[in-house]
C-alpha positions in Angstrom: -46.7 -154.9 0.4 -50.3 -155.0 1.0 -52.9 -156.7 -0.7 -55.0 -154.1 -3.6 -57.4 -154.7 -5.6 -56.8 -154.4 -9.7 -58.7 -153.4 -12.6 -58.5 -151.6 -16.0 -59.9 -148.8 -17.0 -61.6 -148.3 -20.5 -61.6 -145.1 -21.0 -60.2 -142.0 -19.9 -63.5 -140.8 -18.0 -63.6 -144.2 -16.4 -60.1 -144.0 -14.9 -60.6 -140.4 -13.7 -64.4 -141.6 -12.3 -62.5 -144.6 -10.6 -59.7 -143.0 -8.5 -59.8 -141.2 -5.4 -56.4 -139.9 -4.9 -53.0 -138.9 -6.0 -50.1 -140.8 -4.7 -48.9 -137.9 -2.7 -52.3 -137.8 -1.0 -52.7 -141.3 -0.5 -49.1 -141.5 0.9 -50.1 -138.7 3.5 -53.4 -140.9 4.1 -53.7 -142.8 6.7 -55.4 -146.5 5.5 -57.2 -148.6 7.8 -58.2 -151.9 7.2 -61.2 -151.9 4.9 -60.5 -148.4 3.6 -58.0 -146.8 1.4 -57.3 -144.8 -1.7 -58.2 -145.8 -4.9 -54.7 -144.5 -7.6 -54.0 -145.1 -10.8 -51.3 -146.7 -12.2 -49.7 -146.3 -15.6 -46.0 -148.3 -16.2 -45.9 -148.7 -12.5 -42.3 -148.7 -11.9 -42.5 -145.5 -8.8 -45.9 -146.9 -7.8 -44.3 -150.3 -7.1 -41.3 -148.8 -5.7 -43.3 -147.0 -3.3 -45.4 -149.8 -2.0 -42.7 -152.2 -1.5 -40.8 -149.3 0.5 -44.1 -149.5 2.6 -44.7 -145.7 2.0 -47.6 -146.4 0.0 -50.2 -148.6 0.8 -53.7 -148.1 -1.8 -56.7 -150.2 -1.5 -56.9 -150.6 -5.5 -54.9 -149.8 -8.4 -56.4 -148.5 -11.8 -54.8 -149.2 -14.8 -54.4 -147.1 -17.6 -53.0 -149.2 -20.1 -55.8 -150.2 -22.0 -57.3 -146.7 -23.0 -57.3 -146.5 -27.0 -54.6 -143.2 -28.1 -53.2 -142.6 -24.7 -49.9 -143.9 -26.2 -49.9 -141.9 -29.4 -47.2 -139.8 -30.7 -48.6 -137.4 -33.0 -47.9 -134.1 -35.0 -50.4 -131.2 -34.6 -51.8 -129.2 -37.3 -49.8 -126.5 -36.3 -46.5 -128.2 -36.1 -46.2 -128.8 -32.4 -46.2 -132.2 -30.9 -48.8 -134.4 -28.4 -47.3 -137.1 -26.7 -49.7 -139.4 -25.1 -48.7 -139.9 -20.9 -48.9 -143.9 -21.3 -45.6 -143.8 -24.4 -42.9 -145.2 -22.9 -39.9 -143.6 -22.2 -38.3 -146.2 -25.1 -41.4 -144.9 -27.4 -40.7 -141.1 -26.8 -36.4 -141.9 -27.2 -37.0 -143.8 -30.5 -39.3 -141.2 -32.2 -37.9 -140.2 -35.3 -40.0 -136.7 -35.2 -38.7 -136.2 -31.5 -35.3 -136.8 -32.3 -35.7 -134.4 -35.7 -37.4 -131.5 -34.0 -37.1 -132.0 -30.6 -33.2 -133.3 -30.0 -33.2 -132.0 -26.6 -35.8 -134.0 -25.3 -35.0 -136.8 -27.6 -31.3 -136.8 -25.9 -32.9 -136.8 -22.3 -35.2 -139.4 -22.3 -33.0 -141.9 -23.9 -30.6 -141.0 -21.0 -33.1 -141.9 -18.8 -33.3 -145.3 -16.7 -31.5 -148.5 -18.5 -33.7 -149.8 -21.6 -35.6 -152.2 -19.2 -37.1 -149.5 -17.8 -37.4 -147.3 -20.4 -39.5 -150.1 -22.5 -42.0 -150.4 -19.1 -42.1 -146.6 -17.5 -44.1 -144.1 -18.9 -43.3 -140.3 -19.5 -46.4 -139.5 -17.5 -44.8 -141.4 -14.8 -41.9 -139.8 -15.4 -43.3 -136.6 -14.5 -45.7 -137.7 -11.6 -43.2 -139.8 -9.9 -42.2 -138.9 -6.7 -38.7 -137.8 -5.2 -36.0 -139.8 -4.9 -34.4 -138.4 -1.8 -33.1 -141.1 0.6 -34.6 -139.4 4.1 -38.4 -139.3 1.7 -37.9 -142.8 0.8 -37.1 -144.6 4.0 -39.6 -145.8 6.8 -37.3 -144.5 9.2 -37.5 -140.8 9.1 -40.5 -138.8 9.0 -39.8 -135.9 6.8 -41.6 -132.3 6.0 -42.8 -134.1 2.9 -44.3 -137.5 4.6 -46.3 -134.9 6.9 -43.3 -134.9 9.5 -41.4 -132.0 10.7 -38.0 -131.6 9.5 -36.1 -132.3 6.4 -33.2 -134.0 7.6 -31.4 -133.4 4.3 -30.3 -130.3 4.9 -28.0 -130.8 7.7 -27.6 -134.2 6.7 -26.2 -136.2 3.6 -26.3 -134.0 1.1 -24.7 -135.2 -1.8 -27.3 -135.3 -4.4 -29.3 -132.7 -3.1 -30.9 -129.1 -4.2 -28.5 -126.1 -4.4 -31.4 -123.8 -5.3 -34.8 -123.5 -3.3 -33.6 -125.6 -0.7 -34.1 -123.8 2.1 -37.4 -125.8 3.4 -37.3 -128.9 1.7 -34.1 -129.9 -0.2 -34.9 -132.3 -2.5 -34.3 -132.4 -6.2 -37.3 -133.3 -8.9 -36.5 -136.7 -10.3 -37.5 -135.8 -13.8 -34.5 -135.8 -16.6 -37.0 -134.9 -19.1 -38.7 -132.8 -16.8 -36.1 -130.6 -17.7 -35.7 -130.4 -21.7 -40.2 -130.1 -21.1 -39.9 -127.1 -19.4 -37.0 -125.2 -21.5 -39.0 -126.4 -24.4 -42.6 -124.5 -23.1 -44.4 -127.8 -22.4 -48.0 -127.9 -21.4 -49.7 -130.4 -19.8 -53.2 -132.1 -20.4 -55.0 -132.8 -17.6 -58.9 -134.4 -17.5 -61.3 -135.0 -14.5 -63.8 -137.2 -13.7 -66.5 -134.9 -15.4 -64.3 -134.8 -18.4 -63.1 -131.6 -17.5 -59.5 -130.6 -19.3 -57.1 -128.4 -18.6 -54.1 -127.8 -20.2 -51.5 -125.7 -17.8 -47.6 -125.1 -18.7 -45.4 -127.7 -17.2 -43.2 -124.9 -15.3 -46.6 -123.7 -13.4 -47.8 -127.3 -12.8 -44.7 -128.1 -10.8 -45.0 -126.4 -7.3 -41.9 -125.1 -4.7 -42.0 -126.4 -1.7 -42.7 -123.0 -0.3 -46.0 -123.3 -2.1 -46.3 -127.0 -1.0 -44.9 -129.1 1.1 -46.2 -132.3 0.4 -46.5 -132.5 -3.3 -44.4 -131.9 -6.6 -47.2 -130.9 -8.9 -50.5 -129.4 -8.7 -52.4 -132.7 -9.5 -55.8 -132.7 -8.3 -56.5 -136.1 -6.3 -59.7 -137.1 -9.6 -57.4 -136.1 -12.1 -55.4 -138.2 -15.0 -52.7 -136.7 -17.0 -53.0 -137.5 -20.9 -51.0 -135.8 -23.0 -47.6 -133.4 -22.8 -47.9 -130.9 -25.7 -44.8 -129.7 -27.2 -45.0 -126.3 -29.1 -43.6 -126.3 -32.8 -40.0 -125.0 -33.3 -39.4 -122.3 -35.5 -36.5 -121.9 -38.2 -34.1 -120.0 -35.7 -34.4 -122.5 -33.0 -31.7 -124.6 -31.8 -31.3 -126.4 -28.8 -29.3 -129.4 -26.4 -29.2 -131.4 -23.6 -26.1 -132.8 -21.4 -25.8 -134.8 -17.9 -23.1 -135.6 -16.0 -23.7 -138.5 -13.5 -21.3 -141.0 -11.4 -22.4 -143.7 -13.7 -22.9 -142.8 -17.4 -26.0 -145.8 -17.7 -28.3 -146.3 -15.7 -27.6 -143.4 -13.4 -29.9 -140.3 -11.7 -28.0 -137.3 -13.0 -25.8 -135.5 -10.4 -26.5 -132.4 -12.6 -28.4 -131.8 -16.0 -29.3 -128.8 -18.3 -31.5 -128.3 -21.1 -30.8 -125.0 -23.7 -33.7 -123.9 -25.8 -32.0 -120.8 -28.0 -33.5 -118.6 -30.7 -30.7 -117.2 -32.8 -31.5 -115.1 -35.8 -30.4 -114.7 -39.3 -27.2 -112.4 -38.0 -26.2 -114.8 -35.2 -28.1 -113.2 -32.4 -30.2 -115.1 -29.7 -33.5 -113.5 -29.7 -34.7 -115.6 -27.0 -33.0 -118.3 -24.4 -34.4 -121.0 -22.0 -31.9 -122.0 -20.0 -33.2 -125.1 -17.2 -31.1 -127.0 -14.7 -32.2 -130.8 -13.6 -31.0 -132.1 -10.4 -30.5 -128.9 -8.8 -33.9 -127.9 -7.1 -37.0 -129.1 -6.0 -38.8 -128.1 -9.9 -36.5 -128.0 -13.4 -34.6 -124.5 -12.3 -34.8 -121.7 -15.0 -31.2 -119.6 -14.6 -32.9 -116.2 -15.4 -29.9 -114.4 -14.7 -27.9 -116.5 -17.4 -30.9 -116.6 -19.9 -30.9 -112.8 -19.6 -26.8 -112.7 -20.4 -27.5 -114.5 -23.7 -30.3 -112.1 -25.3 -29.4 -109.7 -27.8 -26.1 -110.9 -27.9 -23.5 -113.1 -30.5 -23.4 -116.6 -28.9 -19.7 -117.4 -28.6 -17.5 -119.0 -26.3 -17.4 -116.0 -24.0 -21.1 -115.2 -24.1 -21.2 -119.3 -23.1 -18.9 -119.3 -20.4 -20.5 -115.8 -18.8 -23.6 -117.5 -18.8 -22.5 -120.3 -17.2 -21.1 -118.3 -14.2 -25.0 -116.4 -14.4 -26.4 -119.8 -14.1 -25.4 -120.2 -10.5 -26.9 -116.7 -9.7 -29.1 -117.5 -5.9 -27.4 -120.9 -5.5 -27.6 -121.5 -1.8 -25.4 -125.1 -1.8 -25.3 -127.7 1.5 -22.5 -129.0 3.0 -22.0 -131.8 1.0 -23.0 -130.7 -2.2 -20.8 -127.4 -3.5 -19.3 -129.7 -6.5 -22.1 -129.1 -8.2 -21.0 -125.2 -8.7 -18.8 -125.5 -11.1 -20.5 -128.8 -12.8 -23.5 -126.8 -13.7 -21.1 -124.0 -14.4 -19.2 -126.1 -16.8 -22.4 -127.8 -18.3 -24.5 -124.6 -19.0 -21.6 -123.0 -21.1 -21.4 -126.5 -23.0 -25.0 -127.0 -23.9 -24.9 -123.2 -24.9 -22.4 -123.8 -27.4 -23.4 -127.0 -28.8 -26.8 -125.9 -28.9 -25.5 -122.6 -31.1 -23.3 -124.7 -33.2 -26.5 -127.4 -34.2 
C-alpha cells in the first residue's frame, strides 16, 4: 500500500471542494510520485480493499465521517424516507421504520456482509463500491474495465458471473441493496463542490457497460453522494426480498431478487417491480415478468409464469447456466411471499 495523506472534512462543501476524483478515475489514473488523486472515503472497507490489492493508489484520502446529519435516518413530510450515505449498513438493518415500511430493503441489508462489517461499511459505500469480479480485482490481468482490452470472464471462470448484459463486460454489480433501491424507486442525492445537488433515480445513475466501460455509476469525479431517498409506500403496497448464496452468512449472493407489488382492494397487481441482483452488470429489471403480473390475480400460477418471464434475454456463460432456474425459482418465491405480506 502506498503512503496517503489524511484528513476530515467538515462539511459537505468541504469534502466535495477537497477531492479530485472518483475511485474509478483514480484507478484508471496513472500516479506518479508527487502526484495523485485526492478520493474520499466513507467506512472505507472497498477503498482499503482496493489499495492493498494495489489497484488503487490515491495521494490523500478525505474523510467523511465527521459531517453533522450525514448519518441520519429520517421520515419526510410526505412519508418517504432519507437515509444519510455515511449510516451503516448495521444502522439501515436495525431501523425500526425500515424494517416497518420498507421490509425489502430492511431484509437485504441485514443479509449483507457479517455484522463486523455491517457496523463499519456504509450504504453509500455500498452503492459506490466497485466490482467484485476476480479478473477486475487481480494485478495480473488487465481487463476492459482497468483500461485493458478484454474481459477475460467471458470465456473464462464464470461462475459468479452476469447472465444478462454480459456481452462486453460480464461482471455483476456488488450491491445487495442495490437491488431492493431500485425495485423500490430510489433516488439518489448527489452535491458538488459549488454545492450543486442533484437528485437522479438510482436505476439511471447506474450505467451498462455499453454506455461505460470503466465505471458503475454516473459519479462525477467533484461529487459526494449524501442521501438515498426512498419514496413512501402506499396502502396496496407489498413487497420482499430473498438470496440464495453458497454460504448463508457472510456470503456475496449467487442470485438475489427484490418484488415491489401494488395489489388492489380485489387482489389485483396494479403495478410490479420485479429486480434481479447478481445477475448483470446494474440491479436487472425482468420487464417481461413485471408485465406478466399487471392486471392480473397474483397466485401461484401467475408467480411461477413470472418466474419463467424473468429469464426473458438471459444470455448465460459457460459456467454459469445454474443460475436459470435459481432466479427462476426465486422470482416466483418473492412474488408470492410478497402477495401473501
Amino acid at each position: 500500500m502506498n503512503r496517503f495523506a489524511f484528513s476530515r472534512a467538515k462539511t459537505v462543501a468541504e469534502a466535495a471542494g477537497a477531492i479530485t476524483a472518483s475511485v474509478a478515475d483514480a484507478m484508471l489514473a496513472k500516479p506518479t510520485a508527487d502526484a495523485g488523486s485526492i478520493v474520499a472515503k466513507a467506512g472505507g472497507i472497498d477503498l482499503m480493499d482496493l489499495m492493498k490489492e494495489g489497484l488503487l493508489a490515491p495521494a490523500a484520502l478525505v474523510s467523511l465521517g465527521a459531517i453533522p446529519g450525514l448519518a441520519d435516518i429520517a421520515v419526510l413530510g410526505d412519508g418517504g424516507l432519507r437515509i444519510g450515505a455515511i449510516a451503516t449498513l448495521a444502522q439501515v438493518a436495525e431501523d425500526a421504520r425500515v424494517a416497518q415500511h420498507w421490509p425489502a430493503l430492511s431484509d437485504a441489508v441485514r443479509l449483507s456482509a457479517g455484522p463486523e462489517i455491517r457496523n463499519v461499511a456504509t450504504i453509500g459505500g455500498n452503492l459506490l463500491q466497485r466490482p467484485r469480479c476476480w479478473y477486475f480485482r487481480s494485478e495480473a490481468f488487465h481487463c476492459l474495465r482497468k483500461g485493458g482490452g478484454h474481459c477475460f470472464a467471458i470465456h473464462g471462470e464464470s461462475q459468479y458471473h452476469a447472465i444478462f448484459d454480459n456481452q462486453a463486460c460480464a461482471i455483476v454489480h456488488p450491491s445487495t441493496p442495490a437491488t431492493s433501491l431500485v425495485a423500490l424507486g430510489a433516488r439518489i442525492e448527489l452535491v458538488d463542490g459549488s454545492g450543486a445537488t442533484r437528485t437522479p433515480m438510482l436505476e439511471a445513475f447506474l450505467t451498462l457497460p455499453d454506455q461505460d466501460l470503466q465505471r458503475e455509476n454516473d459519479l462525477h469525479p467533484s461529487e459526494i453522494l449524501t442521501a438515498i431517498l426512498l419514496p413512501a409506500p402506499t396502502a396496496m403496497t407489498k413487497m420482499a426480498h430473498l438470496r440464495l448464496s453458497e454460504k448463508q452468512a457472510f456470503d456475496w449472493p449467487l442470485a438475489d431478487v427484490t418484488v415491489v407489488l401494488e395489489i388492489d382492494p380485489q387482489g389485483l397487481c396494479r403495478t410490479a417491480s420485479i429486480v434481479l441482483g447478481a445477475a448483470a452488470p446494474v440491479p436487472h429489471r425482468a420487464k417481461a415478468a413485471e408485465a406478466s403480473l399487471v392486471g392480473r390475480r397474483v397466485d401461484a400460477a401467475a408467480a411461477a409464469a413470472a418466474g419463467k418471464a424473468a429469464l426473458d434475454g438471459a444470455t448465460p456463460l459457460l459456467k454459469n447456466t445454474y443460475k436459470l432456474p435459481m432466479f427462476e425459482a426465486l422470482v416466483g418465491r418473492a412474488i408470492a411471499q410478497a402477495a401473501a405480506r
